[in-house]
Each structure stands twice: as structure tokens, then as C-alpha cells.
N, C-alpha and C positions, 0 to 999 in steps of 0.2 A: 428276638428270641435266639438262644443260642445254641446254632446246628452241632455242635460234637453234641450236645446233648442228644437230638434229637438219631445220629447217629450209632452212637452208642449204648441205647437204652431200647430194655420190651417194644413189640408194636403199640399196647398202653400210649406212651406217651407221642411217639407217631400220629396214631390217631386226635390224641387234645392238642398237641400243635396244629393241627389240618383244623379242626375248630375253633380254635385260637384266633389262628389267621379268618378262617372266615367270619367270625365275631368281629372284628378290629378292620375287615372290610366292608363290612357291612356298617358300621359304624363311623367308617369314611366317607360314605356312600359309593363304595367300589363295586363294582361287580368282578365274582374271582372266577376265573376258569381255572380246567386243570392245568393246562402253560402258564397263567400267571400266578398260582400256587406253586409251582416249580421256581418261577422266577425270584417270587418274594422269601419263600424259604428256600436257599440256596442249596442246602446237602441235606440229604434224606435218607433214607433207607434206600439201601442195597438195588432193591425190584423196582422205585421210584414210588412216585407219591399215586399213580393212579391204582394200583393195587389197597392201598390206603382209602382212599376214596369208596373204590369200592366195598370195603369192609362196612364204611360210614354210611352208605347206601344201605347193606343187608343189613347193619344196627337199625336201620328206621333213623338215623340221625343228622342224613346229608341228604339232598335231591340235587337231581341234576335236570336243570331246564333248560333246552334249548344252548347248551354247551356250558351255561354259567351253574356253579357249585353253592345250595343255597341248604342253609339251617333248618330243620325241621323243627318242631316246639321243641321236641324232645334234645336235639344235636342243639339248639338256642340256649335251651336251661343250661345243660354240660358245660358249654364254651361259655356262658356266663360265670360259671362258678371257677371256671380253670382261668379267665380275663381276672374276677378278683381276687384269684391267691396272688396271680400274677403281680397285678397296681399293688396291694396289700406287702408283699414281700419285697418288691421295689420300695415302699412308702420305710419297711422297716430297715432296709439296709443303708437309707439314702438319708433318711434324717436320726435315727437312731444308734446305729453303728458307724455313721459318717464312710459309709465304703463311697470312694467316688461315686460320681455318676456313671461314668464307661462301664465305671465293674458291675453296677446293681441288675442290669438286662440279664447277664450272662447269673449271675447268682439265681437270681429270681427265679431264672429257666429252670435251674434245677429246683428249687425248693418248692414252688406251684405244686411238682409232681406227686410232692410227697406231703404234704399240710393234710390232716383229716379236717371236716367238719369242726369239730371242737376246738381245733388251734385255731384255726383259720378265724374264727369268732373270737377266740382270748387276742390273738395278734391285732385286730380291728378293735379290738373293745382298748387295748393298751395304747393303740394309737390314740384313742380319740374319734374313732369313727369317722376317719378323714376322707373327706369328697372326693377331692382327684391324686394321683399320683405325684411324685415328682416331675413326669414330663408334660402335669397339666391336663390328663385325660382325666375323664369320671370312672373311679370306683365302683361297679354296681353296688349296691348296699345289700345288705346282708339279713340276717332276722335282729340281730342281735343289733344294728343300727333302728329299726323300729322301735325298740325298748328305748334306746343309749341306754345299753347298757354298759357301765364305766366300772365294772366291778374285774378284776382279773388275781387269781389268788398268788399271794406271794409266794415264790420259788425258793427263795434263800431267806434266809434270818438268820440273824446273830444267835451263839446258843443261852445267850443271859435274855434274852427275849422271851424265851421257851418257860411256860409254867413247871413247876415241881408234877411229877409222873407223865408230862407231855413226851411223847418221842420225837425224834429226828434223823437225822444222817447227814455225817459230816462231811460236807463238800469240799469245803474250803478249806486252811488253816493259814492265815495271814497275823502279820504281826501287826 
């Protein structure tokens, strides 16, 4: 994940990084305290991450047992769906746009934040509903992965494509 993001952005994304991280520990089988939240996400906000935490707590979205920082259903779902914009936007910039590997973590960081529901499903659906990322993690799956559904509407078309009184907007003009 890449911290100038998490520096330079709303508490919002503060908060889905701290989920993040603890989705992807959890799924290591880590156990994450607030020192090794600190640790693994290097640069944070201003006040540090245990004001963050605690916001995660009053959401009903973090618990804290016993010093270790755990997922509640509710903070599980969230950091499920911010883990697959994450793989998902990784999967599109690494084999799609061929952005290296090094660049696609730092890319991803910021685009997870901003995918609604609906892209996030067309992005997945245009893949191919692909299982794990490029670093070989699993994808959680999506609704739109229960269907496969493989339908995603064309963005661009030629204007000789377009029927007589069909509209459009001209994006492009290439020769």
C-alpha cells in the first residue's frame, strides 16, 4: 500500500488502509497490534494510527482483544470489498495496461479509494473474473463473479458503427 497516499488523503482512506492491513493479516494468519500496524504501514496520519483505530472501534468495525486489532463482521465486509478493488485494480494495471509490477501497488493504492460498486463489478467482469492477483493472492469474489457475468458495455465505438438517429460523443478523432 502506498503511504503518501494514505498521508495525503480524508481520514476515509486512513481508516480502509487500517482495514486493509488487517484483512491481509488476518489472511496471513498474523495477528496485528497497534505497533505492528504502525510498523507495517509506515507513514500515517499526523496524530498516528491509534486515533484511527479508535474511530474503527466507535464505527463498530475494529475490536481490540487482549492488545491484538480484530475485524468485526461489519469492519470484515468493508476490508473485504477495499482488499478487492485493491487485487482487482492491481489485476487491471498489471496485465491490461502493462504498468510494471513496482508501479501497480502504488496505483491501486489510489484507485481502490475511489471504484464505486458498479465499476468495481464492470472492472471484474472485463477481466474475466480473475481468481488471484498478480502477486498470486485470492481475489475475494464479487456478486457479479456468481453470475460470470462477462457482459461490460462498450465505452468507445467507431462513429460508422452507430445506427442512423443513434447519438454519441466524440472522444476520439484519429486517422
Amino acid at each position: 500500500m502506498n503511504m503518501d497516499v494514505v498521508a495525503s488523503r480524508p481520514a476515509s482512506v486512513a481508516r480502509e488502509e487500517v482495514l486493509e492491513e488487517l484483512w491481509t493479516a488476518a489472511e496471513a494468519g498474523r495477528a496485528c497490534t497497534l505497533a505492528e500496524l504502525s510498523r507495517t504501514i509506515h507513514a500515517g496520519p499526523s496524530e498516528g494510527w491509534g486515533g484511527v483505530v479508535q474511530d474503527l472501534v466507535e464505527r463498530g468495525q475494529v475490536e481490540i482483544n487482549e492488545g491484538v486489532l480484530l475485524l468485526t463482521v461489519e469492519g470484515n465486509l468493508e476490508a473485504r470489498d477495499m482488499v478487492r478493488r485493491h487485487r482487482l485494480a492491481e489485476t487491471l494495471f498489471h496485465q491490461v495496461l502493462e504498468i510494471p509490477m513496482a508501479e501497480t501497488e502504488t496505483e491501486a493504492c489510489t484507485l481502490e479509494h475511489v471504484l464505486t460498486p458498479q465499476v468495481t463489478a464492470a472492472v471484474c467482469s472485463f477481466l474475466g473474473h480473475p481468481p488471484l492477483c498478480p502477486h498470486n493472492r485470492p481475489i475475494p469474489p464479487g456478486d457479479c463473479c456468481s453470475t460470470l457475468d462477462r457482459h461490460v458495455a462498450t465505452l468507445i465505438c467507431r462513429l460508422i458503427d452507430l445506427s442512423a438517429g443513434e447519438r454519441g460523443r466524440v472522444v476520439l478523432i484519429a486517422p
